[in-house]
C-alpha positions in Angstrom: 135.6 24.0 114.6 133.6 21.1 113.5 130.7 22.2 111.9 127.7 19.6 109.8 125.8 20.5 107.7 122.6 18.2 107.5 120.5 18.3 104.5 116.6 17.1 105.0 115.4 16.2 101.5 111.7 14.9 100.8 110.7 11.9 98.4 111.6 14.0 95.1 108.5 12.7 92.9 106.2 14.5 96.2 107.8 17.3 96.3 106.9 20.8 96.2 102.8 20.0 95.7 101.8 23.9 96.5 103.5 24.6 93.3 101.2 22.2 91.8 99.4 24.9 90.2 102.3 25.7 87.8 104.5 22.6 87.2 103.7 19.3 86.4 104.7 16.1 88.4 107.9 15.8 86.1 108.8 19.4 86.2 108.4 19.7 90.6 110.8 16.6 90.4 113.5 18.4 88.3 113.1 21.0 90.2 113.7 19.4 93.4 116.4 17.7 91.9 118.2 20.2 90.3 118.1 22.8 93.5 119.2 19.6 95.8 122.2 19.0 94.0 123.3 23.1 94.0 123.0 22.9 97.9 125.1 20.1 98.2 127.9 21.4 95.7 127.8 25.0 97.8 128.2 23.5 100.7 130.9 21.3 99.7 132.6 24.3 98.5 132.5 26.1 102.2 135.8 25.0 104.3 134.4 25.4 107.6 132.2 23.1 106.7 133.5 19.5 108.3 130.5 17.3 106.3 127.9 17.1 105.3 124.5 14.4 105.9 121.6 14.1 103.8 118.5 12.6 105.8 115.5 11.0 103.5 113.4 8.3 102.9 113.7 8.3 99.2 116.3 6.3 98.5 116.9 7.1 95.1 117.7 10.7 96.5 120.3 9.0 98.7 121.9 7.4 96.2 121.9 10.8 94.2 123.4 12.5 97.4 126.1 9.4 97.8 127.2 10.4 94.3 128.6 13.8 95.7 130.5 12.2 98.0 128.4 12.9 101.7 126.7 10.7 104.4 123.2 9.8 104.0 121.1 7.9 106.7 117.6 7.1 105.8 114.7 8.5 107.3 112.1 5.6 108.9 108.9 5.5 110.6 105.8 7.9 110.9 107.3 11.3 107.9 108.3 13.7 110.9 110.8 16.6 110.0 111.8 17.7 113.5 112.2 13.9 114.8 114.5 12.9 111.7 116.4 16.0 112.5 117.0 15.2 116.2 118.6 11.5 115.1 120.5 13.0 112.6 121.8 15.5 114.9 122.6 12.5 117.0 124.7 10.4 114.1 127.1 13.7 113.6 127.7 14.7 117.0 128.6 10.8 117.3 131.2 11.7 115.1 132.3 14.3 116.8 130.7 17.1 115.6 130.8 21.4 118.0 127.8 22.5 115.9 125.1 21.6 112.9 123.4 23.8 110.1 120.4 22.4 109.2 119.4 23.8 105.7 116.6 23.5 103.4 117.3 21.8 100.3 115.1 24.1 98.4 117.4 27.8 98.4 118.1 28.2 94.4 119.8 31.4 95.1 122.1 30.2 98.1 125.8 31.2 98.2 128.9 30.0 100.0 128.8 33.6 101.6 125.7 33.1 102.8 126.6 29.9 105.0 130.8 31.3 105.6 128.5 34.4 107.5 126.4 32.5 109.5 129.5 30.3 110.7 131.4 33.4 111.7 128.3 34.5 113.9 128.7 31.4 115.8 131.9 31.5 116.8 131.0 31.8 120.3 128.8 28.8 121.8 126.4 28.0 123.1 125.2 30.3 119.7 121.9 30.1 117.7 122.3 31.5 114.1 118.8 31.4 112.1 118.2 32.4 108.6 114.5 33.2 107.9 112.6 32.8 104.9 111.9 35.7 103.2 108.2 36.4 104.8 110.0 35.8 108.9 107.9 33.0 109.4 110.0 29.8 108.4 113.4 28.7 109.1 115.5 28.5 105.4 118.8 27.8 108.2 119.3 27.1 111.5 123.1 26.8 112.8 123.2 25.3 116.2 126.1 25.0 118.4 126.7 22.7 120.3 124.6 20.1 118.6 121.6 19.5 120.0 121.2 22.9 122.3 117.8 23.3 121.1 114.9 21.3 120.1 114.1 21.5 116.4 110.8 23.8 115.7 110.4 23.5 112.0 107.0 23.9 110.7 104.5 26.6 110.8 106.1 30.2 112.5 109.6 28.2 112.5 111.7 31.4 112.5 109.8 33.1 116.2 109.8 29.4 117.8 113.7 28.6 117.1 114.5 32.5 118.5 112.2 31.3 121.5 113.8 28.5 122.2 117.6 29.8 121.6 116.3 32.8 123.8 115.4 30.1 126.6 118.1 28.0 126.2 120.3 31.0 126.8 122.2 30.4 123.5 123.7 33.9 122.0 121.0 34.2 119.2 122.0 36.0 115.7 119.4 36.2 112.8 120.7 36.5 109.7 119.1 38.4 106.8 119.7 37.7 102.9 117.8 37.6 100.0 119.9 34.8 98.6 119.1 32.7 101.3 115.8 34.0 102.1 114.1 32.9 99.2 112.5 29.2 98.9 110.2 28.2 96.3 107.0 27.1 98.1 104.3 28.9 95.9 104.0 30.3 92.5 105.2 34.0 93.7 108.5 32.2 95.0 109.0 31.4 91.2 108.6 34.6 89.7 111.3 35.8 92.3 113.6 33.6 91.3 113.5 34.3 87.5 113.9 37.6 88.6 116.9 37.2 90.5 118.3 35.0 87.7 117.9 38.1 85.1 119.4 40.4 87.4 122.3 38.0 87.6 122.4 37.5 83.7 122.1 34.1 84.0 119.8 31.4 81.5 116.8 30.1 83.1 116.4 26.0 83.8 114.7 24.2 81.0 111.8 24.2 83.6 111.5 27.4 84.2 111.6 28.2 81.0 108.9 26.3 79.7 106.4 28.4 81.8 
């Protein structure tokens, strides 16, 4: 099967302002940055994964994303997350696309497991697979096939709304739990998770992280 993964990325020098608290302007961009280009290398690394799409309206992000050889459209008119996601959706299944995984560019932990499971729970359309953040209130992935089954719900209590509407739709509706995938960095307790995760792992910290 056909599967697309589309990518929503924000202006990088705006990004992650609730972790303003802790990092500098400079240091939220790297960030950003740093976790953006990880997502796209994991993905590329999944086979059932046909291609992947980066949608934003920072350009220099899309030149960054064209760099790692995917599809980028840019984002226009009035900053709307589930709007930008419904044209995207529309550009892949144009191309012939049975199903789209929308994921958050902001998963440090993410693994090609992670996204290889959540494939093999959709094997069966129409199927919902959703991914939850780490408290069950957002959305960290949504597969979706076929494209476009249901309407996009991200924002505030993500997670319940895109059950609701899979649910509604009829869709066969899977939720898939992990910690690797779970975790975002949204707030300063995010962080501290992470460097955790990276210590149980035996892995170095980013210069930014470090620098805390």
């Amino acid at each position: 099967m056909s599967i697309w993964a589309i990518v929503p990325l924000k202006p990088l020098k705006r990004a992650k302002s609730r972790l303003s608290s802790v990092l500098d302007n400079d240091q939220r961009a790297t960030l950003s940055q740093q976790i953006f280009e990880r997502t796209l290398v994991t993905l590329k690394e999944v086979q059932g994964i046909g291609g992947i799409l980066v949608v934003s309206r920072d350009t220099e992000a899309l030149s960054l994303a064209r760099r790692y050889d995917v599809q980028t459209v840019q984002e226009s008119g009035a900053p709307e997350l589930n709007d930008a996601l419904t044209r995207a959706t529309e550009v892949v299944r144009a191309w012939n696309a049975q199903g789209v995984l929308i994921v958050a560019s902001d998963i440090p932990l993410m693994q090609t497991s992670d996204i290889e499971n959540m494939l093999e729970m959709a094997t069966d359309p129409p199927a919902v697979v959703i991914a939850p953040d780490r408290r069950q209130e957002g959305t960290n992935a949504l597969l979706v096939r076929p494209p476009g089954f249901i309407p996009y719900r991200f924002g505030a209590s993500s997670f319940r709304k895109h059950r609701e509407e899979a649910e509604a739709a009829g869709a066969v509706v899977r939720v898939y739990q992990s910690a690797t995938l779970g975790l975002d960095l949204d707030v300063p307790d995010d962080l501290d998770l992470y460097r955790e995760a990276l210590v149980q792992r035996k892995q170095n910290e980013p210069a930014w992280l470090g620098s805390l």
